[in-house]
C-alpha angles and dihedrals in degrees: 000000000000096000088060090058097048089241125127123213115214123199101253092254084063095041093055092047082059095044090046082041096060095036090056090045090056097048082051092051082044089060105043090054084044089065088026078066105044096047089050094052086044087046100230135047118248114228076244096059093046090045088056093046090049093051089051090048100051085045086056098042077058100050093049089048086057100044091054091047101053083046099048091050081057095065 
């Protein structure tokens, strides 16, 4: 039935890692705009500030591989 409706059904452990897996990908978005914001008041971006983007991007880039990967294993 649910593949009818193009939907996919998770046992509840995989469906929390998802749901743990978005939430920790929009505190990560929450943070880049949080430093978006500040260098743009100041202005300019510290090394620092970019280092620190580039960090939470490259979590994020992470996150998103795995999360296709543990969906992917569920086709």
């Amino acid at each position: 039935m649910s593949q009818a409706k193009n939907l996919y059904l998770f046992p509840n452990e995989l469906e929390h890692q998802i749901k743990l897996a978005v939430r920790n990908m929009r505190g990560i978005g929450n943070n880049i705009n949080q430093i978006a914001k500040y260098a743009h008041e100041q202005g300019y971006a510290s090394r620092d500030s970019m280092e620190v983007v580039y960090n939470f991007l490259l979590h994020l880039e992470n996150e998103i591989k795995s999360v296709k990967e543990i969906v992917s294993k569920r086709k």
